[in-house]
C-alpha positions in Angstrom: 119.1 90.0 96.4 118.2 91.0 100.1 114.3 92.0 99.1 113.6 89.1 97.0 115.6 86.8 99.8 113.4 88.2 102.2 110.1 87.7 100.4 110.9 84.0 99.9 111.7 83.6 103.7 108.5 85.4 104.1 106.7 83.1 102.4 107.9 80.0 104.0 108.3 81.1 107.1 104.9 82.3 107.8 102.2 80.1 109.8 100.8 79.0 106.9 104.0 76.9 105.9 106.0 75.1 108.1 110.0 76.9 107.7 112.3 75.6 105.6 116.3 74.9 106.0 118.1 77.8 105.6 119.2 79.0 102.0 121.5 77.5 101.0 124.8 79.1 98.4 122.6 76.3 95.9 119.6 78.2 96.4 120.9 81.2 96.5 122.8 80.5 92.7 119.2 79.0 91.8 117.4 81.8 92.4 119.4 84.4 90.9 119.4 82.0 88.0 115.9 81.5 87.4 115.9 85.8 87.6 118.5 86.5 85.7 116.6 84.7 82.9 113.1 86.3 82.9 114.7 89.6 82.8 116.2 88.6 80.0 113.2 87.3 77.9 111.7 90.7 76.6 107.9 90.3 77.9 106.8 94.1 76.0 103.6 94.0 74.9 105.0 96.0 71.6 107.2 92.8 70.8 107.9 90.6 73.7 106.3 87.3 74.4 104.9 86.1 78.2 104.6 82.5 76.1 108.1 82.1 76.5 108.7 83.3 79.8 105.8 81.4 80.9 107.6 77.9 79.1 110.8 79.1 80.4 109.5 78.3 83.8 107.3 75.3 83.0 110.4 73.6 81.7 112.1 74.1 85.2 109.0 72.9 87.0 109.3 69.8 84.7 112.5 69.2 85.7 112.4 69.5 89.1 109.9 66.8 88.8 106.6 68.3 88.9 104.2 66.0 86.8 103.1 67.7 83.4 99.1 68.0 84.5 100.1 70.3 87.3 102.0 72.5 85.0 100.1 74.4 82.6 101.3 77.1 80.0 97.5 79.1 78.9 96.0 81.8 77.5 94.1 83.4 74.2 97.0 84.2 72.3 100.2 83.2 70.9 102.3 85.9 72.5 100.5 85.8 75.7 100.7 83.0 77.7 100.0 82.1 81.3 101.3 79.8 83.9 99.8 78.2 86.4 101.5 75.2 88.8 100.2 73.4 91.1 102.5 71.9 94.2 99.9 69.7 96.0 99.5 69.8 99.8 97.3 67.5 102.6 94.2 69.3 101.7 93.6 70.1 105.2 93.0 74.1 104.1 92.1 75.4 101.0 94.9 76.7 98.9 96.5 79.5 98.6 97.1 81.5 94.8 100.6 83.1 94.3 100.5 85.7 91.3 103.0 88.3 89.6 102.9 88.8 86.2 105.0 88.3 83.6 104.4 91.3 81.2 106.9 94.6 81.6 106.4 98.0 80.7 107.9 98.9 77.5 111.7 99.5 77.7 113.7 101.7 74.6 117.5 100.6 74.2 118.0 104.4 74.0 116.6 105.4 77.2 118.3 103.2 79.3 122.5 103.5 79.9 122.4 99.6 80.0 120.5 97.1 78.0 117.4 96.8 79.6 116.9 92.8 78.5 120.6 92.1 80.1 120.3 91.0 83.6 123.4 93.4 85.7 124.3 93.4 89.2 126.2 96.7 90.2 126.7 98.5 93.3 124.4 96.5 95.1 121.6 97.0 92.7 119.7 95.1 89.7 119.4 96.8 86.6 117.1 95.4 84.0 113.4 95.7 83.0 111.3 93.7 85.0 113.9 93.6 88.2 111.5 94.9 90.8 108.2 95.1 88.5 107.3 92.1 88.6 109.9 89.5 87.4 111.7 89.2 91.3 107.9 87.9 92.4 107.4 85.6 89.7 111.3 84.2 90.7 110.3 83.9 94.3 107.2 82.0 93.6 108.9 79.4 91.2 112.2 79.0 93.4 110.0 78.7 96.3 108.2 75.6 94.7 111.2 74.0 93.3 112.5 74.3 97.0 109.5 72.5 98.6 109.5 69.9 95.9 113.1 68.8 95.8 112.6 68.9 99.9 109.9 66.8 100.0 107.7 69.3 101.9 103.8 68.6 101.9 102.1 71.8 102.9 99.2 71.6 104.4 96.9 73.1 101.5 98.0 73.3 98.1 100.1 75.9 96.5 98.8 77.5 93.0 101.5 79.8 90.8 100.1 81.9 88.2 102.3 84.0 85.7 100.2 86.0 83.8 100.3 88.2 80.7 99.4 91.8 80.1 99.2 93.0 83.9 101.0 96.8 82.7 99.4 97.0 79.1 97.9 94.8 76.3 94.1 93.5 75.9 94.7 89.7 77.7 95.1 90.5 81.1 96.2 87.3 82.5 94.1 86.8 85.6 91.1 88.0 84.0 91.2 85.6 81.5 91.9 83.0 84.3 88.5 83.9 86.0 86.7 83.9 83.3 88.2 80.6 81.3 90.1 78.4 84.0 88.3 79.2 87.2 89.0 76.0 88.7 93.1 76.1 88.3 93.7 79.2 90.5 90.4 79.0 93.1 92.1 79.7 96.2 91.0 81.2 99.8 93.0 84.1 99.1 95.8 85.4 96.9 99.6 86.9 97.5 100.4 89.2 94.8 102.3 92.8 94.5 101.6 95.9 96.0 103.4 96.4 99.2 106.1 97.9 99.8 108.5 99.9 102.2 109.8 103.0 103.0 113.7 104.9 104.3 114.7 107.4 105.6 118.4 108.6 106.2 119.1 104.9 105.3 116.8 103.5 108.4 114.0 101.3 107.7 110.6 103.0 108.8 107.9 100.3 107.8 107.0 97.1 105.8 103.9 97.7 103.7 101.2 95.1 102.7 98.8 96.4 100.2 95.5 95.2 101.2 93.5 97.7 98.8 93.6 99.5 95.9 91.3 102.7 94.3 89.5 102.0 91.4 90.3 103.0 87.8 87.6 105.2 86.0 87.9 107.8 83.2 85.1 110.2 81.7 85.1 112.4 78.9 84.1 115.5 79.0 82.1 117.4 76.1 80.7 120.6 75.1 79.3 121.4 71.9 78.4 124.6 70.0 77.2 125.8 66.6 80.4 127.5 66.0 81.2 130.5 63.6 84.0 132.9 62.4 86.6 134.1 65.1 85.5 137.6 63.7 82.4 137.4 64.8 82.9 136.1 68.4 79.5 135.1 70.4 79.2 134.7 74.1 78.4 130.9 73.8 81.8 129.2 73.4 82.5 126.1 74.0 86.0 125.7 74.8 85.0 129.1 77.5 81.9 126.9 78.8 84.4 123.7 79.6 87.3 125.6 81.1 84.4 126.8 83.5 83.3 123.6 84.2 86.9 122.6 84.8 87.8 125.2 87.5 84.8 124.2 89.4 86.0 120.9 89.3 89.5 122.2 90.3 88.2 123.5 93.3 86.4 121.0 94.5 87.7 118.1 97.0 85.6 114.6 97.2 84.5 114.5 101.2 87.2 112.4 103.1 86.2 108.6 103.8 88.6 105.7 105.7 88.5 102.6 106.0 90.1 99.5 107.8 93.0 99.9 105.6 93.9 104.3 105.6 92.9 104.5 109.1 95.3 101.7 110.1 98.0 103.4 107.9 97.9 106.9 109.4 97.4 105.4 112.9 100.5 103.6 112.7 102.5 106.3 110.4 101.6 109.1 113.6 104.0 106.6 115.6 106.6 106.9 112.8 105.8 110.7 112.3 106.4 113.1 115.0 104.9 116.8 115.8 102.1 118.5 114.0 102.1 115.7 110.8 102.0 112.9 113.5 99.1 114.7 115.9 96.9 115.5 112.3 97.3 111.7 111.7 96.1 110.8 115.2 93.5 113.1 114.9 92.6 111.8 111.4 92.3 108.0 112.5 90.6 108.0 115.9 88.3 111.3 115.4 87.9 111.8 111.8 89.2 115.4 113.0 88.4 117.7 109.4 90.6 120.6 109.8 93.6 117.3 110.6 92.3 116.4 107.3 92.3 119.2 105.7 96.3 120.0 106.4 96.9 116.9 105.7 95.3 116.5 101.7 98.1 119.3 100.9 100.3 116.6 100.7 99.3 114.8 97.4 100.0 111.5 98.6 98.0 112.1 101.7 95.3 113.1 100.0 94.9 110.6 97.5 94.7 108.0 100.7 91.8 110.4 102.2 89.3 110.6 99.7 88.2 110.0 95.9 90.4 112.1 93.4 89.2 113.2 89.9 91.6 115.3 87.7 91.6 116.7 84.2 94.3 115.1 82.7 93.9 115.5 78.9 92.3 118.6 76.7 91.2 119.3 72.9 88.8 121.8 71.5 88.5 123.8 68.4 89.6 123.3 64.6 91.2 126.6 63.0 92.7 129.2 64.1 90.0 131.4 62.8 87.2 129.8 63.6 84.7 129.7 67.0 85.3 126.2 68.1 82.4 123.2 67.6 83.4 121.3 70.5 85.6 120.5 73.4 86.8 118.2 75.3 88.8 116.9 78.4 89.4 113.4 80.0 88.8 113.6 83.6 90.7 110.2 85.6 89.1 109.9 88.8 90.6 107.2 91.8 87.5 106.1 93.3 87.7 105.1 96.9 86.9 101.4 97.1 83.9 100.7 98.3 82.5 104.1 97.0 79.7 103.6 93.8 81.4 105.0 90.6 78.3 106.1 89.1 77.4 108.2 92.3 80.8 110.0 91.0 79.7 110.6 88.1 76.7 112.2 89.5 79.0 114.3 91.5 80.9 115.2 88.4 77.7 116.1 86.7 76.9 118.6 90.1 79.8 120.1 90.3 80.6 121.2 86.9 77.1 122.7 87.4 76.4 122.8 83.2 74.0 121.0 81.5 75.9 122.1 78.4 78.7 119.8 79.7 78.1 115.9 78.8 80.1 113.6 80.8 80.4 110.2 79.5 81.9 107.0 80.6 85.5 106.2 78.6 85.9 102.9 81.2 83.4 101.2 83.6 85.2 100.4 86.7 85.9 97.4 87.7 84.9 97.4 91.5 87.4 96.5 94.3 87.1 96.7 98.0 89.4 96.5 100.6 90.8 93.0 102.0 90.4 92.4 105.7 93.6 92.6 107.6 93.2 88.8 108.8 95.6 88.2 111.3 96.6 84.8 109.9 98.1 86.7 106.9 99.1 89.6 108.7 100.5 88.0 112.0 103.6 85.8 110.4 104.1 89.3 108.0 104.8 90.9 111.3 107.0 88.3 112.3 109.1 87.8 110.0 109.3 91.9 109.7 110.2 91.7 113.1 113.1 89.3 112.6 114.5 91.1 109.5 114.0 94.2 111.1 113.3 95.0 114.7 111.1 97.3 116.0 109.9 98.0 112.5 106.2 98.1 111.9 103.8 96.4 109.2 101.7 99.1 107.6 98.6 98.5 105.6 98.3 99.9 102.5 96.2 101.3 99.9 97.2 101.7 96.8 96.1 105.1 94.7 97.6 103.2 91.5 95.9 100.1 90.1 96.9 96.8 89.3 95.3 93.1 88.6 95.1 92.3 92.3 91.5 94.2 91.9 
């Protein structure tokens, strides 16, 4: 309960709300209730049903007294539902959009020692699909508006909650479909969503992370093809020989590294945390762009994958009998393109470095492009504060997510 406690103090303790009364036991019970009952409502994209969540928390809206036009369930299908509220402020700034989504990875009574749709509190720990990804969000933002209502608290700027659909998996992803149909219920001067984050070590706190960027998602495929013929008869032209050659070029090959506001922040501030030859190569990394720093550096994966645009082979298939040359093959590359960077200019690279013409390399996804937010010191300032009063002497570090997610 101390993460999503803290996330809800965050929130309305920050500059850009005034700070509420102190929580209260009510609170408290209310806010465990409203989580206990989304993890409860299976939101799978295989059978669940964001709808219901999504109603779930209209109906409490409703009867903490928000009026029905400010309380929207939406979306293109039956099972996948959105919701967006509205708590109405002085208008003085533009608003401000609170998202997490409803929608869980899929969760197989068998794999799990508990029920993963029964909400249990053991040892200090939530079990349950959905406790940390994203269900606690989507609990702070409603309990956080049913607070400010039943206070009577006028912000100054309205406050926008959207629940969304189909965030891990499925084909409605919630905030898409909100751009593109209902632009007008969640414009906002910028959005709080997931993808911070913090870190331990020997059970002491070493930072608070704000994500403030994320890589971009893109897949090719890659293909050689070949005339084929009996495995008695081998030839020199193979194509399954001609791909794995492309392949180890690629494996040898690193993407040149590039910061930005975001990485070079984080391995500034992670040398402080850091100490001897780790903390000096981060120094060296963020104020000189030193390359041999960056090269001991990228042997640690996630290092690495902060430093520079990643492309791996992550899939493979070729032939058709045992006996016979193969036709074609293939593998699915997944690259994590910087943001920023132009995906098609790594696809050029690809094309380059596999150094065959016999190789095709086509799109499987276009990416969708991302960049970086700023680090605006009216969001990150009351961050720090707050982190400072839950935790002193512990810094905020910026983020940048190798993963993705729908804050893109």
């Amino acid at each position: 309960m101390r993460k999503l406690l803290l996330a809800l103090t965050l929130l309305a303790s920050s500059s850009i709300f005034a700070a509420p009364p102190p929580l209260n036991d009510a609170a408290r019970a209310m806010i465990r209730d409203i989580y206990k009952e989304l993890i409860e409502i299976n939101t799978t994209d295989s059978v669940g049903n964001t709808t219901t969540a999504a109603e779930a928390m209209k109906a409490r809206l409703l009867a903490a007294g928000f009026a029905a036009a400010d309380v929207q369930v939406l979306g293109p299908d039956a099972r996948k539902g959105n919701l967006v509220a509205r708590l109405h402020g002085s208008g003085a700034k533009k608003p401000v959009l609170l998202l997490a989504h409803l929608d869980v990875v899929e969760a197989k009574r068998e794999d799990w020692s508990v029920d993963p749709f029964t909400f249990l509190e053991k040892d200090g720990y939530f079990y349950g699909r959905g406790t940390g990804d994203d269900k606690a969000m989507c609990a702070i933002w409603i309990a956080t508006l049913i607070r400010f209502k039943q206070e009577g608290y006028v912000p100054n700027r309205d406050l926008i909650v959207a629940l969304t659909a189909d965030e891990e998996t499925g084909n409605f992803n919630g905030v898409q479909w909100l751009l593109q149909n209902h632009r007008d219920l969640i414009d906002a001067e910028f959005a709080l969503n997931e993808g911070g984050g913090g870190a331990m070590r020997k059970g002491k706190y070493l930072y608070n992370g704000v994500g403030a960027s994320e890589k971009v998602y893109v897949t090719f495929r890659l293909e050689t093809k070949n005339k084929g013929g009996h495995s008695s008869v081998p030839q020199k032209a193979n194509a399954i020989y001609q791909l794995a050659d492309g392949l180890t070029r690629l494996e040898k090959f690193d993407f040149p590294v590039k910061l930005n506001e975001v990485t070079r922040a984080y391995f500034l501030r992670m040398s402080q945390i850091e100490d001897g030859p780790k903390a000096a190569d981060m120094r060296a990394v963020a104020e000189k762009d030193d390359p041999q720093a960056a090269a001991r550096l990228s042997e640690t994966p996630p290092y690495n994958a902060r430093l520079r645009t990643t492309c791996v082979a992550t899939r493979l298939e070729g032939g058709h009998a045992d006996n016979a040359l193969p036709q074609s093959a293939k593998a699915t590359i997944n690259c994590r393109v910087l943001p920023g960077e132009d995906p098609e200019a790594v696809r050029t690279k690809l094309v380059e470095v596999l150094a065959d013409p016999s190789i095709e390399v086509t799109w499987v996804d276009k990416a969708k492009p991302s960049i970086p937010t700023p680090l605006t010191p009216s969001v990150m300032k009351p961050i720090a504060e707050v982190t400072e009063e839950f935790w002193p002497g512990v810094p905020v570090m910026p983020l940048m997510a190798t993963g993705a997610s729908d804050g893109l």
